[in-house]
C-alpha positions in Angstrom: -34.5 54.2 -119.6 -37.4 56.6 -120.2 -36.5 60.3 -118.9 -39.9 59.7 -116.7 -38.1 56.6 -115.0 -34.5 58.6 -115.1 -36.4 61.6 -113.1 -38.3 59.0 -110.7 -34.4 57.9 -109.5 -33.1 61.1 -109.1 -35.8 61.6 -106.4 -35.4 58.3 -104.7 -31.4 58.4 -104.6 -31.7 61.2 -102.1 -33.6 58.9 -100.0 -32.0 55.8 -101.2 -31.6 52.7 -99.0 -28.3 52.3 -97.3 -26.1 49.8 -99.4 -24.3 46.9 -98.5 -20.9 47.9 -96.7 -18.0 46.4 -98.5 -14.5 46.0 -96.5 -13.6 49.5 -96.9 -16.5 50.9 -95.4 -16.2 48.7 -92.5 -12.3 49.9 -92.2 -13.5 53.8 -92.5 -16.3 52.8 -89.4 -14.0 50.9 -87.5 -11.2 53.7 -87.5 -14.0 56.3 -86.9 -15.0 54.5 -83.8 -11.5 54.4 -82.7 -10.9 58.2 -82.6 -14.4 58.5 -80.6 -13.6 55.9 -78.0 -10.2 57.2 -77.5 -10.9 60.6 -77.3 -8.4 62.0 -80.2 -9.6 65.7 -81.0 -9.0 67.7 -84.1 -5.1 68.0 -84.4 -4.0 64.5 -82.4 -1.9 62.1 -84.9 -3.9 58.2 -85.6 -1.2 55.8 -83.7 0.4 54.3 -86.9 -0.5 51.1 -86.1 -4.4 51.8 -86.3 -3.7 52.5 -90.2 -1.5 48.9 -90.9 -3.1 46.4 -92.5 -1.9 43.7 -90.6 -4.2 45.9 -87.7 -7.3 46.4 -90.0 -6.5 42.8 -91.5 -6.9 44.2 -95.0 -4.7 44.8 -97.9 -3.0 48.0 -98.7 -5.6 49.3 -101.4 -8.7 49.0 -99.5 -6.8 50.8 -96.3 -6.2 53.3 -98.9 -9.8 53.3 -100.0 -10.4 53.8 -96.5 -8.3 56.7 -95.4 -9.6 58.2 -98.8 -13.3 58.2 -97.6 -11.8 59.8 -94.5 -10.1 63.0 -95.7 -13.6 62.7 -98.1 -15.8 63.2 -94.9 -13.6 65.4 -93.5 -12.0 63.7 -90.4 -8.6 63.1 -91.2 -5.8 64.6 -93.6 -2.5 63.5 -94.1 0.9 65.1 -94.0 4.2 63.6 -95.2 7.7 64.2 -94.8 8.9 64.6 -90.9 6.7 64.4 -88.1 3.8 63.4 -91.0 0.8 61.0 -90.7 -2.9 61.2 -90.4 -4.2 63.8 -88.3 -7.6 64.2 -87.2 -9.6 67.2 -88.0 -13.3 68.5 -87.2 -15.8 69.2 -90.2 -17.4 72.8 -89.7 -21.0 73.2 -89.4 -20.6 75.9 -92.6 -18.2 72.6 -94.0 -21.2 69.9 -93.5 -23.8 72.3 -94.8 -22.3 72.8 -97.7 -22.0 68.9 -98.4 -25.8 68.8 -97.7 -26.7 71.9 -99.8 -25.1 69.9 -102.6 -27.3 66.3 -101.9 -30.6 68.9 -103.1 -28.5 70.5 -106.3 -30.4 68.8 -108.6 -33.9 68.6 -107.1 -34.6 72.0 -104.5 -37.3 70.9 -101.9 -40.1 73.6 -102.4 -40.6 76.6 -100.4 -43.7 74.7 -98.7 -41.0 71.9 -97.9 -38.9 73.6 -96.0 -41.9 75.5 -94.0 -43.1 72.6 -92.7 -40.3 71.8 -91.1 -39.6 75.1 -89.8 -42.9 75.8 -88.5 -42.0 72.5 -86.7 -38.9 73.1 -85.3 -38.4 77.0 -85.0 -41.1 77.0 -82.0 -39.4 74.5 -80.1 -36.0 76.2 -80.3 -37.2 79.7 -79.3 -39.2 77.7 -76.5 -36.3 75.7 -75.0 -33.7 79.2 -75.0 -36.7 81.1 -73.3 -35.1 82.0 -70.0 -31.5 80.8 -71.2 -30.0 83.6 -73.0 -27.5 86.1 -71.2 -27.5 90.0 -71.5 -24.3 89.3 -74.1 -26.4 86.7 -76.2 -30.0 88.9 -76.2 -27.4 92.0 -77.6 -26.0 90.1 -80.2 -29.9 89.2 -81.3 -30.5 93.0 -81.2 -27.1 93.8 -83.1 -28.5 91.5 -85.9 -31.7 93.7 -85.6 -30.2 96.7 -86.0 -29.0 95.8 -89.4 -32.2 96.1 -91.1 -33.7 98.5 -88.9 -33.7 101.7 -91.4 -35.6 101.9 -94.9 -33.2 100.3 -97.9 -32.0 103.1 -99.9 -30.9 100.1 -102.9 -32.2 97.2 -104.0 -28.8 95.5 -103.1 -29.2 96.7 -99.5 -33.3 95.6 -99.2 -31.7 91.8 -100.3 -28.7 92.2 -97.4 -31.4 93.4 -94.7 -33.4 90.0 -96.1 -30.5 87.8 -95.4 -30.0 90.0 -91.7 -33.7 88.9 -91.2 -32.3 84.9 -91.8 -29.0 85.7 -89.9 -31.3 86.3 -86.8 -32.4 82.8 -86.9 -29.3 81.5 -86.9 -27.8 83.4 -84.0 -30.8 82.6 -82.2 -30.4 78.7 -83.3 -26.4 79.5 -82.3 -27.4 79.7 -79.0 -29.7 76.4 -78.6 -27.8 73.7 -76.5 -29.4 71.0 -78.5 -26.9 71.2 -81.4 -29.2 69.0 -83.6 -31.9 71.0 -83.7 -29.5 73.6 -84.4 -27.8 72.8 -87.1 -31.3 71.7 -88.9 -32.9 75.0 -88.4 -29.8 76.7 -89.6 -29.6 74.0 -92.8 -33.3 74.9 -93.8 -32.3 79.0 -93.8 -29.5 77.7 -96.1 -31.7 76.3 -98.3 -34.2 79.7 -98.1 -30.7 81.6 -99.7 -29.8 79.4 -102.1 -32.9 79.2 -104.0 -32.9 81.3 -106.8 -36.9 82.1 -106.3 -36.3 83.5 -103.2 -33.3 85.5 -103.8 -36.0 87.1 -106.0 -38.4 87.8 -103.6 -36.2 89.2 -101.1 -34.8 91.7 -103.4 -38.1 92.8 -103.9 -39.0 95.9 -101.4 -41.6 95.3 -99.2 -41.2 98.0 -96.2 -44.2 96.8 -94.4 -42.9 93.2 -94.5 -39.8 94.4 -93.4 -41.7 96.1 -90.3 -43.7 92.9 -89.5 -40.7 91.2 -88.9 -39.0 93.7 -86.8 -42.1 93.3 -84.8 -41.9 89.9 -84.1 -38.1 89.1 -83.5 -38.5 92.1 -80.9 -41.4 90.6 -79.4 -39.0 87.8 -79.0 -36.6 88.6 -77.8 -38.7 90.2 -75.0 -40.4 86.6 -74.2 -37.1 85.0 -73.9 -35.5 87.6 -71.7 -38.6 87.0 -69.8 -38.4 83.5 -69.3 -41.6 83.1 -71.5 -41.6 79.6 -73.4 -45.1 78.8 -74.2 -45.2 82.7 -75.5 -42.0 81.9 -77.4 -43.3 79.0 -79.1 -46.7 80.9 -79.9 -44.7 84.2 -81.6 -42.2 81.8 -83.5 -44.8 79.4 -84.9 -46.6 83.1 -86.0 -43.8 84.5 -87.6 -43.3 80.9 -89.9 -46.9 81.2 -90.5 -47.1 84.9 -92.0 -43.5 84.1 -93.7 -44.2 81.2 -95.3 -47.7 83.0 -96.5 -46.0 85.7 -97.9 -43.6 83.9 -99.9 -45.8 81.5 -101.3 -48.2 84.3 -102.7 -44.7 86.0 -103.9 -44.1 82.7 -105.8 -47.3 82.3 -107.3 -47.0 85.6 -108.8 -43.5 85.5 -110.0 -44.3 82.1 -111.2 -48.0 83.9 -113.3 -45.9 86.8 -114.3 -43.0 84.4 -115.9 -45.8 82.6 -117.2 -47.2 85.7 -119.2 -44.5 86.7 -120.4 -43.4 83.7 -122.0 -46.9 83.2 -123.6 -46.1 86.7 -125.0 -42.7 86.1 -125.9 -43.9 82.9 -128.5 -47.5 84.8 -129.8 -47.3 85.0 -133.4 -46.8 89.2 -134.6 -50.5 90.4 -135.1 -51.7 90.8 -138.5 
């Protein structure tokens, strides 16, 4: 296999088609739907007799397959000895995000990417808490706020005020009832830090982009105390816009600069 055709897989695996479910992945989906339909919450024990095979009709590997891909995903663990079993427990949001991070290790999606989505998406959450938030949830966006109020003294502390400027949008998503569109929004800002371009460009100082941005999330958080949800929707889907512009142009020149500078580092000495 060409490294062309080894590249082209990559891509597709994270969009793969599901495969065919062998026994164990029926056992993992079939114990799964048992702690839904019988209500067992993080903590409760699995009766015993969900796990036998004479139960699940299955030999004792592929239940151990099974309860494998459990603890794997994050629903069950296992304790021996005395009062021991399998326990159910809840995968974190920070837990599940981390597992997703990891699926885009290989192959980042590009800044663009992950603007289109959040010029989707971002509107439609400020829009739907418009009117929603309580005086203790409109203070907590202000205490984020007030992190990155004040002119950076370090470099170190311009990058921290960068990520406050994220952490905004995530105690704003914190607050959405519709946890799905929560925990996409949040995902994407994950995928803002981790990428080492970005990182960059917030660590460069930019006190006027800094001041834009104030501007806006306090603009905001004026609409939704106001009940204002078209006005919501309007200042979000301007604040993606003029941050998605900005860091585009701030990759583009980080990417000519690198460029430069490598054509420099491989010229031959002058004569």
């Amino acid at each position: 296999m060409s490294e062309a055709e080894a590249s082209s897989l990559a891509g597709r695996a994270i969009v793969a088609r599901p495969r065919p479910r062998n026994r164990a992945d029926a056992i993992t989906a079939q114990i799964r739907d048992l702690i839904s339909l019988h209500g067992l919450k993080p903590g409760d024990r699995l009766p015993p007799e969900w796990l036998s095979e004479e139960f699940l009709q299955a030999s004792k590997g592929t239940v151990r397959e099974a309860m494998k891909a459990l603890q794997t995903q994050g629903l069950i663990r296992t304790r021996t000895g005395p009062g021991g079993g399998a326990f159910v427990t809840a995968l974190s949001g920070e837990q599940a995000i981390d597992l997703l991070s990891n699926l885009f290790l290989f192959e980042r999606p590009s800044i663009a990417d992950i603007y289109a989505l959040r010029k989707q998406l971002e509107p439609e959450l400020a829009a739907g808490l418009a009117g929603r938030l309580d005086e203790a949830a409109l203070e907590e966006l202000r205490a984020t706020i007030r992190l990155y109020e004040r002119e950076p003294e370090t470099v170190e502390e311009e990058f921290q005020q960068r990520l406050s400027e994220l952490d905004f949008h995530s105690v704003l998503a914190s607050f959405s009832e519709n946890r799905l569109l929560a925990f996409v929004c949040v995902f994407l800002q994950r995928l803002l830090r981790d990428m080492a371009v970005c990182r960059a460009i917030y660590m460069t100082p930019n006190p006027a982009l800094r001041e834009t941005a104030l501007n806006y999330q306090v603009q905001l958080i004026r609409v939704l105390k106001a009940g204002d949800a078209q006005r919501a929707r309007e200042l979000m889907r301007q604040h993606m816009e003029e941050a998605e512009r900005y860091m585009l142009e701030r990759a583009a020149i980080r990417q000519h600069e690198q460029g430069r500078a490598g054509e420099r580092h491989h010229s031959p000495p002058s004569l």
